[in-house]
TIPA-251295 format. One record per residue (C-alpha): residue number from 1; residue in one letter; x, y, z. Coordinates in steps of 0.1 Angstrom, whole numbers. Example, Ala and Ser with C-alpha at 12.3 -4.5 7.8 and 13.67 -1.06 7.14 Angstrom:
<1 'A' <123 -45 78>> <2 'S' <137 -11 71>> 
This chain:
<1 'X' <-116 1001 -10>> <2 'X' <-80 1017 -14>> <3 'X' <-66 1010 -44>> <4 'X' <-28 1003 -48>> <5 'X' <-7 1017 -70>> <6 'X' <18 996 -96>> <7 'X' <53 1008 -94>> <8 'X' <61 998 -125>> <9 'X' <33 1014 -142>> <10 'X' <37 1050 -123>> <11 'X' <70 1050 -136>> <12 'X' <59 1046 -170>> <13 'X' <35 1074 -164>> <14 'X' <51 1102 -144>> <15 'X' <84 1096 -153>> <16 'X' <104 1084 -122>> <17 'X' <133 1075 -121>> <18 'X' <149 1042 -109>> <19 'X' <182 1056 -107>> <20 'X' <202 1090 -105>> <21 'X' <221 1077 -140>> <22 'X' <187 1076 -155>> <23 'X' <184 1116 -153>> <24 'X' <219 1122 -175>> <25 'X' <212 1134 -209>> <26 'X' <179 1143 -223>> <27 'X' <182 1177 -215>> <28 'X' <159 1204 -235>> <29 'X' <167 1228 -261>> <30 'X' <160 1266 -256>> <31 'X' <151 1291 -282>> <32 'X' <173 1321 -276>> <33 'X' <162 1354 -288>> <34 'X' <192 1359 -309>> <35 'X' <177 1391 -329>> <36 'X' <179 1417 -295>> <37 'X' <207 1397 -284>> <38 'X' <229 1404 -315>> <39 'X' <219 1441 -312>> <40 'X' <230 1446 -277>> <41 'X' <259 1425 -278>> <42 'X' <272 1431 -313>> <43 'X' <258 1454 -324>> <44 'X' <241 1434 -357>> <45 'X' <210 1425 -368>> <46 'X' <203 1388 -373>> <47 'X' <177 1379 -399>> <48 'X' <140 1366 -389>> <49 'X' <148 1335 -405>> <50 'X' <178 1326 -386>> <51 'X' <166 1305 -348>> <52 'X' <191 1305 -320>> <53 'X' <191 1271 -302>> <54 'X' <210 1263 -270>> <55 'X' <212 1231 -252>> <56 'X' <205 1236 -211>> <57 'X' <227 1213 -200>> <58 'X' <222 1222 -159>> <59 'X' <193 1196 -163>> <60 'X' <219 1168 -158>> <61 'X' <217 1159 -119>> <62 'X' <255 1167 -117>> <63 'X' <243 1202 -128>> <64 'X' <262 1201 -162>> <65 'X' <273 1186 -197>> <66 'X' <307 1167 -179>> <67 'X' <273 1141 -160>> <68 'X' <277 1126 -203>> <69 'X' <311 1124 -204>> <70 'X' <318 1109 -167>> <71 'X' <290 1082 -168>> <72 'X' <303 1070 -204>> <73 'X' <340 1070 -190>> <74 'X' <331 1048 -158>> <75 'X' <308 1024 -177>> <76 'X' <333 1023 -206>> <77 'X' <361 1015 -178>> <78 'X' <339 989 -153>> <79 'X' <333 970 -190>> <80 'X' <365 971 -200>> <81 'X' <376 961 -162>> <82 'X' <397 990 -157>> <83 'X' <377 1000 -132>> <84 'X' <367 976 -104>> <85 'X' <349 979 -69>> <86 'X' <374 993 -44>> <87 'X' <392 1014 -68>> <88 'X' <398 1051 -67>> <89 'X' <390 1069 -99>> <90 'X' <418 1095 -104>> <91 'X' <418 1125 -130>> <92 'X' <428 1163 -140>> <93 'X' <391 1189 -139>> <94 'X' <388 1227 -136>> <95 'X' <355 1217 -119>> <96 'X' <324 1201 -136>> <97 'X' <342 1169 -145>> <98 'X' <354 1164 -111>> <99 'X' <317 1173 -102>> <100 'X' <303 1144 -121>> <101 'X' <332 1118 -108>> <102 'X' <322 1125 -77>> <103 'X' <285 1121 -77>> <104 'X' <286 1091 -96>> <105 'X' <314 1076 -73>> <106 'X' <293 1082 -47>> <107 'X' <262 1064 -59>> <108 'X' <284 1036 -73>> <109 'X' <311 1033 -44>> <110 'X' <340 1047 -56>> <111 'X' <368 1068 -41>> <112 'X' <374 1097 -62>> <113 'X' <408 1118 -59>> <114 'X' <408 1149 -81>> <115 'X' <439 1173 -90>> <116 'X' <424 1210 -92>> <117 'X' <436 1239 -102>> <118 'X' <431 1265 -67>> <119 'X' <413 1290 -88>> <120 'X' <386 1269 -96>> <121 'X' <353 1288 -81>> <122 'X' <345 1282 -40>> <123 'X' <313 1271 -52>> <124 'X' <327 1242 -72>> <125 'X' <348 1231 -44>> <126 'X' <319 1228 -17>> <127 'X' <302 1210 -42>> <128 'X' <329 1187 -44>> <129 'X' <339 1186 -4>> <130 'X' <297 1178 -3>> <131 'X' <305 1149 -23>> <132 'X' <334 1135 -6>> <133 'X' <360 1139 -32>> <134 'X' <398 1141 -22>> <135 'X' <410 1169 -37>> <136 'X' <449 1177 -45>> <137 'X' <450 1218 -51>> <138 'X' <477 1224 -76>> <139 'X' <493 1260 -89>> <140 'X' <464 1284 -102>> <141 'X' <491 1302 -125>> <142 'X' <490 1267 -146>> <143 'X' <455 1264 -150>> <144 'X' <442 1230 -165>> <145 'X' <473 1221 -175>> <146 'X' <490 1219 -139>> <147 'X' <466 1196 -132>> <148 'X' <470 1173 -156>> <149 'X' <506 1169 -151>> <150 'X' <495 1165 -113>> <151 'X' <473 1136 -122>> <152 'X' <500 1118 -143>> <153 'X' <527 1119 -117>> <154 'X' <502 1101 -93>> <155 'X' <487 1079 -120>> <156 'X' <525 1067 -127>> <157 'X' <532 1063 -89>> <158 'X' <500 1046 -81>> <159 'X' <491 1014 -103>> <160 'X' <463 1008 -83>> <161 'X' <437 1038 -91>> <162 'X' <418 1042 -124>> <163 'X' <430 1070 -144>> <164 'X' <400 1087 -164>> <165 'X' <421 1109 -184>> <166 'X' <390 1128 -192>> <167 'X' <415 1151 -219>> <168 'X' <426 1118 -236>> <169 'X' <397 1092 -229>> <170 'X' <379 1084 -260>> <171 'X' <350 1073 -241>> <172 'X' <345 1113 -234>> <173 'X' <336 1124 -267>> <174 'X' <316 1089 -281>> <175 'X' <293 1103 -252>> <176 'X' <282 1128 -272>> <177 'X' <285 1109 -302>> <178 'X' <259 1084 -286>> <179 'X' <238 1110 -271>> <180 'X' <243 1149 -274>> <181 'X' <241 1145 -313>> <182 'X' <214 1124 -313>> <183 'X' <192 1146 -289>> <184 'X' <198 1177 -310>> <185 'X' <191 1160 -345>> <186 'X' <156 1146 -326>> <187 'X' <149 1178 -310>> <188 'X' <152 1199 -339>> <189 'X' <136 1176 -363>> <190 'X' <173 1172 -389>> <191 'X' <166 1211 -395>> <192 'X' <203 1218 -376>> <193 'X' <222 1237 -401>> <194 'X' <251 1250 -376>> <195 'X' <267 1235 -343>> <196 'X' <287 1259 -325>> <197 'X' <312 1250 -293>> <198 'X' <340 1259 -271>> <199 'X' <367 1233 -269>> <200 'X' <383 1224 -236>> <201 'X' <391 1186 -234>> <202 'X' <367 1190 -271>> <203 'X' <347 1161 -263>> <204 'X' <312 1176 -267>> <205 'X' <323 1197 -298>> <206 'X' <348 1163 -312>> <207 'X' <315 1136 -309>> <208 'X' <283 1159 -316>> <209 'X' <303 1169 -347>> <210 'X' <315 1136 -358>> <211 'X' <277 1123 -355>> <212 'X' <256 1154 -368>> <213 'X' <277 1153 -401>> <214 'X' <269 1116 -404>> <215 'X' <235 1122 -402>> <216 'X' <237 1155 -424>> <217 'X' <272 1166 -440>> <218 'X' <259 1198 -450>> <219 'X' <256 1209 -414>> <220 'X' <284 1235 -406>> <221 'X' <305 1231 -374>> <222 'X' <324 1256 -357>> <223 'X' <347 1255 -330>> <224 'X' <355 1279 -306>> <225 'X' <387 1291 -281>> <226 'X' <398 1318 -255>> <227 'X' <411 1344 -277>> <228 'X' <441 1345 -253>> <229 'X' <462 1319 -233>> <230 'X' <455 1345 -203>> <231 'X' <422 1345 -201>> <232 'X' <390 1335 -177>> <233 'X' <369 1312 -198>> <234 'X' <372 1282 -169>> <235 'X' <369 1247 -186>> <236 'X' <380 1260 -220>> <237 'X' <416 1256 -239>> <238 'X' <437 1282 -254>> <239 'X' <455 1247 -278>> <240 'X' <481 1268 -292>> <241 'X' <498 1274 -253>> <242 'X' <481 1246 -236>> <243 'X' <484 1209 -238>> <244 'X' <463 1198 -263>> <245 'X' <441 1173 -255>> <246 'X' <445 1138 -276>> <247 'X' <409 1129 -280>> <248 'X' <412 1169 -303>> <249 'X' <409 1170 -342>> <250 'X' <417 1198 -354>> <251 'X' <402 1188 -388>> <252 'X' <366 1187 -376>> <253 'X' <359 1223 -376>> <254 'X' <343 1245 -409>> <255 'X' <353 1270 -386>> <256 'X' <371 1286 -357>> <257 'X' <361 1313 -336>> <258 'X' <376 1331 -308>> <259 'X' <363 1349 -274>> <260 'X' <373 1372 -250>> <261 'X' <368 1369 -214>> <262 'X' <348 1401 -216>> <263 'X' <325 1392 -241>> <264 'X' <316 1362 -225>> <265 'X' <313 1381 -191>> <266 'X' <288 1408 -207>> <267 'X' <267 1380 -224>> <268 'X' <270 1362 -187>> <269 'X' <253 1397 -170>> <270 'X' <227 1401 -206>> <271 'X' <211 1368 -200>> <272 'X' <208 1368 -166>> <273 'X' <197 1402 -163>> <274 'X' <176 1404 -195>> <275 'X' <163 1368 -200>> <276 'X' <165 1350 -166>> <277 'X' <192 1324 -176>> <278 'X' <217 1322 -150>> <279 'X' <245 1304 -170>> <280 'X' <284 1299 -164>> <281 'X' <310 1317 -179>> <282 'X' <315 1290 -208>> <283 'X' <280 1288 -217>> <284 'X' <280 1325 -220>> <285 'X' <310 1327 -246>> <286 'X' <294 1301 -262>> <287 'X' <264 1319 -271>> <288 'X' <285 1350 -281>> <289 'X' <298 1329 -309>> <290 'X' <270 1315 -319>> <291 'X' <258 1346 -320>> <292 'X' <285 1359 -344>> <293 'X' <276 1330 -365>> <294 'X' <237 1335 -367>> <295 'X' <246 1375 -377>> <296 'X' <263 1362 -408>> <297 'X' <233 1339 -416>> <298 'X' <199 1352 -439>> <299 'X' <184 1316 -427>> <300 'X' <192 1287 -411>> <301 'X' <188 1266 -376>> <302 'X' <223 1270 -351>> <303 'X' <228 1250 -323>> <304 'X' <249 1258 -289>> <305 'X' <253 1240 -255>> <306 'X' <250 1259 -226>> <307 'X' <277 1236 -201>> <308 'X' <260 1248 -166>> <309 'X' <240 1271 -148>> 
């Protein structure tokens, strides 16, 4: 006799998936060695009481942290009827945003028109050609910001797309508010003591701070920027030469660090090459701060995202 199998039940049991949305979030947290990292990076020794914890964030199906923040925007919008079938969904991204607008747009039948800055990486853009996004190129000299203003002339011209406006979208950061927090205070059992982040449109570092010192005040949070407006940390902002994004408080932070584009680029080349994480440049200068923070630190639990692979 050949026994059939319930669908409903296997998908209880081995985890399937009903739905490409069902695989955002969730993702696991990774214990970085941060004692021989500190030494070859910093040259300091972090105590044996101090853990290093980073969020892999290429889990996401869209292949980074941006799947959160676009699936929370579109929902937030199609409730709010902002966004209706038909529509094209129009925004500013140096890349993983855009990413995640188009790989949901495609499962959920939208158009999606992105304005890019040129630079962004040739990978990024097949990804984005693979998806079927319409992309408008704009100057690589003005970075994030040239896009942006892109996206708002076309938004004013054209009443009938949705604007995301990822950089001003509240929806962006209650994503991690309603989920990135809440995974890291379950994952490491309330032990969190320190929540390191770049800031680019700040949603991640704006809504996992907001909710982690809800949950635990005494938690210290510290933000993190290019050290220069010049500089080749893609997706992160430089806010005292760039247009500062509105969903930003400043007043968030315990802390602000900054980075250099070679730092990040030499952590980049130490974990791939010493502990087998590929990671972008962003989740790489991430790290380094964290880093700095955990060397300053006899004990304690401190938490980073890595954004993508």
């Amino acid at each position: 006799m050949i026994a059939t199998i319930d669908n409903t039940d296997l998908t209880t049991r081995v985890g399937i998936s009903t739905n490409l949305e069902g695989l955002i979030g969730n993702t696991p947290l990774l214990r970085l060695d941060a004692a021989t990292a500190a030494e070859a990076l910093l040259d300091r020794r972090v105590s044996s009481g101090v853990s290093l914890l980073a969020k892999a964030e290429w889990y996401n199906p869209g292949g980074s942290i941006k799947d959160r923040a676009a699936l929370n925007i579109i929902r937030t919008a199609e409730r709010q009827g902002a966004l209706r079938p038909g529509m094209t969904l129009l925004d500013a991204t140096s890349g993983n945003t855009g990413i995640a607008y188009a790989m949901l747009g495609a499962a959920r039948g939208y158009r999606v028109r992105l304005a890019v800055p040129e630079n962004v990486s040739p990978e990024r853009l097949a990804i984005l050609h693979a998806y079927g996004a319409e992309l408008i190129l704009t100057d690589p000299m003005e970075g994030s910001d040239g896009a942006i203003l892109e996206a708002r002339r076309i938004a004013a011209e054209d009443s009938s797309v949705f604007y995301a406006d990822q950089y001003n979208n509240p929806a962006n950061w209650q994503a991690h508010y309603l989920t990135t927090a809440e995974e890291i205070w379950r994952q490491t059992d309330g032990t969190i003591t320190h929540f390191v982040a770049g800031v680019g449109t700040s949603g991640t570092f704006v809504g996992t701070t907001r909710r982690l010192r809800e949950l635990n005040p005494d938690i210290q949070f510290y933000s993190a920027q290019p050290d220069s407006p010049f500089n080749g940390l893609e997706g992160w902002k430089h806010m005292a030469t760039a247009i500062v994004p509105g969903i930003y408080d400043d007043t968030l932070a315990d802390g602000e660090l900054t980075a250099s584009t070679e730092a990040a680029y030499a952590t980049a080349r130490y974990l791939a090459r010493r502990k087998g994480i590929l990671t972008g440049v962003s989740a790489a200068a991430n790290v380094h701060a964290a880093l700095r923070i955990a060397s300053e630190l006899e004990s304690g639990v401190v938490v980073t995202v890595l954004p993508d692979s």
